[in-house]
C-alpha positions, 0 to 999 in steps of 0.5 A, a space after each residue: 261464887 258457887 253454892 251447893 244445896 244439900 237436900 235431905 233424903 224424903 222420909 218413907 211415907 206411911 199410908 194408914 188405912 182409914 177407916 171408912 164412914 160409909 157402911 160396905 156396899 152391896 152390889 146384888 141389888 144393882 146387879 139385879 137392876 142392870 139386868 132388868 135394864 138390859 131386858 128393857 132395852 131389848 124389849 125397847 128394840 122390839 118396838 122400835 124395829 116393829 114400827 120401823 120396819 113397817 110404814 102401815 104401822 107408822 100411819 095407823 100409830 100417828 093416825 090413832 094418834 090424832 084421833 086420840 084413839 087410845 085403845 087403837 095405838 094400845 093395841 099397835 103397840 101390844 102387836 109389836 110383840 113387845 112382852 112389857 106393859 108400854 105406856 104411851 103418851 104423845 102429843 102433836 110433835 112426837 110419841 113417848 114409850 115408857 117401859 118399867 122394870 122391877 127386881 126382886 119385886 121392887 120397881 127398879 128401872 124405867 126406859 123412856 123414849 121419845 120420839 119426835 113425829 113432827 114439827 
């Protein structure tokens, strides 16, 4: 026996736009954030490859380090170069860089690296 299906045509569909609940987003300060982030990170980069590049400056870090002589590792990391505040922070197991940014005069952005120096 056989049957025959008959399937009745798909009507057109009609997309309504709706009406969002949201207000339009503004892009600009983020824009201005991302900048700011993008100078952070190469701000980041100078400190890196300052301490990578010299294995004095490595010694003196962690020996001032373990002294807890704050003033001494400010003062390494001002020599790096680097043209924003570091706030630096470490313990036995690694040393933390902290950079801030601001845009448009408001705080926007902050870089944190961490870096492990031990076991």
């Amino acid at each position: 026996m056989f049957y025959y299906h008959y399937r009745m045509p798909r009507p057109p569909y009609c997309y309504r736009q709706q009406e969002s609940p949201f207000p339009p987003v503004d892009i600009s300060f983020f824009k201005q954030s991302l900048t700011a982030y993008q100078t952070l990170l190469e701000h980041g980069s100078i400190v890196i490859n300052s301490l990578v590049t010299s294995e004095e400056k490595m010694t003196q870090l962690m020996n001032a380090a373990q002294a807890s002589d704050d003033a001494t590792v400010d003062r390494i990391i001002r020599e790096t170069g680097v043209p924003t505040i570091v706030e630096t922070s470490y313990n036995p197991t690694g040393v933390t860089f902290t950079l801030r940014a601001e845009a448009g005069g408001t705080p926007c952005c902050t870089l944190t690296m961490y870096i492990r120096w031990g076991f």
